[in-house]
C-alpha positions in Angstrom: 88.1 85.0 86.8 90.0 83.8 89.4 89.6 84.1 93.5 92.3 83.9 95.7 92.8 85.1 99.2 95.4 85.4 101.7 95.5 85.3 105.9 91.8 86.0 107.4 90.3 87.4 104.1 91.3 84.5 101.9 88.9 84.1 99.1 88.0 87.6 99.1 90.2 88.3 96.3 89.0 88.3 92.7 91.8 88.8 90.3 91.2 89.2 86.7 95.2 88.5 85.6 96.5 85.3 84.7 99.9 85.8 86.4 100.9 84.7 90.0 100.1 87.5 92.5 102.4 88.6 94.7 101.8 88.2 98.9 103.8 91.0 100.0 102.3 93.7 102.1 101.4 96.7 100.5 103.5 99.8 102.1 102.1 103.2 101.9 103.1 105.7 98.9 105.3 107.7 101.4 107.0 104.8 102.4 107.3 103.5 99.2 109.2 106.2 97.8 112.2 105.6 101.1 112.2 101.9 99.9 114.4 100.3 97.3 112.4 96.2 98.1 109.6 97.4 98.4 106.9 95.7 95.6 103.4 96.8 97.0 101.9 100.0 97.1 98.8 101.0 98.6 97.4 104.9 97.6 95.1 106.4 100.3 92.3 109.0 99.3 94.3 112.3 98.6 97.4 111.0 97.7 98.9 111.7 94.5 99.5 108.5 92.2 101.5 110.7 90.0 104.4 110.3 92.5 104.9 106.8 91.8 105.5 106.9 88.1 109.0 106.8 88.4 108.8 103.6 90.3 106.5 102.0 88.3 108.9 99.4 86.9 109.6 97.7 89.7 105.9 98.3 91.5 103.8 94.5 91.4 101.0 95.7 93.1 99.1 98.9 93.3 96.2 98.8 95.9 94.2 101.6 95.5 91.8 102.1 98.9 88.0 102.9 98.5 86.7 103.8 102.1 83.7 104.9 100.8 81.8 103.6 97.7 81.1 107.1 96.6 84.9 108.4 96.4 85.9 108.4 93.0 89.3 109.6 93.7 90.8 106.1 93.2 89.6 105.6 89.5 91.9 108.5 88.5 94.7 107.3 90.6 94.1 103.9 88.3 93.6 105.5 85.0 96.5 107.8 85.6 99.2 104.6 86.4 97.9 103.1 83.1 97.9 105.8 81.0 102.0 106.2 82.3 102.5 102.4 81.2 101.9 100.5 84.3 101.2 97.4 83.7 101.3 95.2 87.1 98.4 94.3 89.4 95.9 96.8 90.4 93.7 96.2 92.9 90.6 98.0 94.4 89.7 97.7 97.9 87.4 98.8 100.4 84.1 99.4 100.3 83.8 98.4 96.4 80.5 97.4 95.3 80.0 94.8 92.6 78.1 96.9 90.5 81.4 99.4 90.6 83.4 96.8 88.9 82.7 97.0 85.3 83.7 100.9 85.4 86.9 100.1 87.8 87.5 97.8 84.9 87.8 100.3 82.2 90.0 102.7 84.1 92.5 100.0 84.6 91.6 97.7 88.0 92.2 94.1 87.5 92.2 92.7 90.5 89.3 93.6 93.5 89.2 93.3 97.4 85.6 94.3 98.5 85.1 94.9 102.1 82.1 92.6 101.5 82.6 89.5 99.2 81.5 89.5 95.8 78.5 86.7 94.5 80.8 85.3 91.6 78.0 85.0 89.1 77.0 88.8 90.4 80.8 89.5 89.4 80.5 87.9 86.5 77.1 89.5 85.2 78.4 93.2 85.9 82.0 92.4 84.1 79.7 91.1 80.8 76.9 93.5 81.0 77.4 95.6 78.3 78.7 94.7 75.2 79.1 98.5 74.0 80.9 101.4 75.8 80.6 104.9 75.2 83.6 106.6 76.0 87.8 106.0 75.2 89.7 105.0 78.5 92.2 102.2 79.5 91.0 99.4 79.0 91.4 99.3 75.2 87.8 98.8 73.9 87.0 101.0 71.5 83.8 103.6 71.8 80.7 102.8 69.4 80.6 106.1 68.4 84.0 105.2 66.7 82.6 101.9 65.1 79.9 103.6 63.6 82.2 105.7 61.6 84.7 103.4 61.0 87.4 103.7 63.6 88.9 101.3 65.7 91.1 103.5 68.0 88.3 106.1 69.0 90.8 109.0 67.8 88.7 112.1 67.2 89.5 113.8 63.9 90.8 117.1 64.1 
């Protein structure tokens, strides 16, 4: 895990990607879409992520805002860019809580800007806390129920 940082909230960063971020200022998905050098997007609650597909190969960071732990909205905005091949930075922020992280994981965040900075060894603890998942999603890891009957893709039979 890596922490980086940048103007007043440096260190606040934890980034789970081995490549070099990028510093540019995130523009907002309406914007985005009137912009040709534009490389950072930030969705809002409500807004569709569905609309940036067609940009997705030149999109380096997707921030994804949380203004409220308990809006989900944003982990379907995540899942959905990853599931249409995105494979850039994307980054939580707002009020993400560190025991949030290990299911942001799984529907495709890799990078996280809490409101509130993380403990590392609590980041750590909830990222390796559970060797087993239950359910299929982006993040590749196949479901137990699919080990204990052999597969390793979590395909249902049908």
């Amino acid at each position: 895990m890596e922490s980086e940082g940048r103007g007043p909230d440096a260190g606040n960063v934890l980034r789970l990607r081995e490549d070099e971020g990028t510093a540019e200022p995130a523009v907002t998905v309406e914007a985005f879409a009137g912009q040709t050098n534009a490389s950072a997007v930030r969705i809002e609650p409500g807004e569709d992520a569905r609309e940036l597909i067609p940009h997705i190969g030149r999109i380096a960071r997707v921030e994804v805002n949380f203004p409220a732990f308990g809006d989900g909205r944003g982990y379907s905005a995540a899942r959905i860019l990853r599931e249409a091949g995105y494979d850039g930075e994307m980054r939580a922020v707002g009020d993400v809580l560190v025991d949030q992280i290990a299911y942001m994981r799984r529907c495709g965040f890799d990078a996280f800007e809490p409101d509130a900075p993380f403990n590392p060894g609590d980041a750590e603890a909830a990222l390796n806390r559970w060797n087993d998942v239950y359910q299929k999603t982006v993040d590749g890891r196949t479901p137990i129920w699919a080990l204990r009957h052999g597969r390793k893709d979590g395909a249902v039979d049908g």
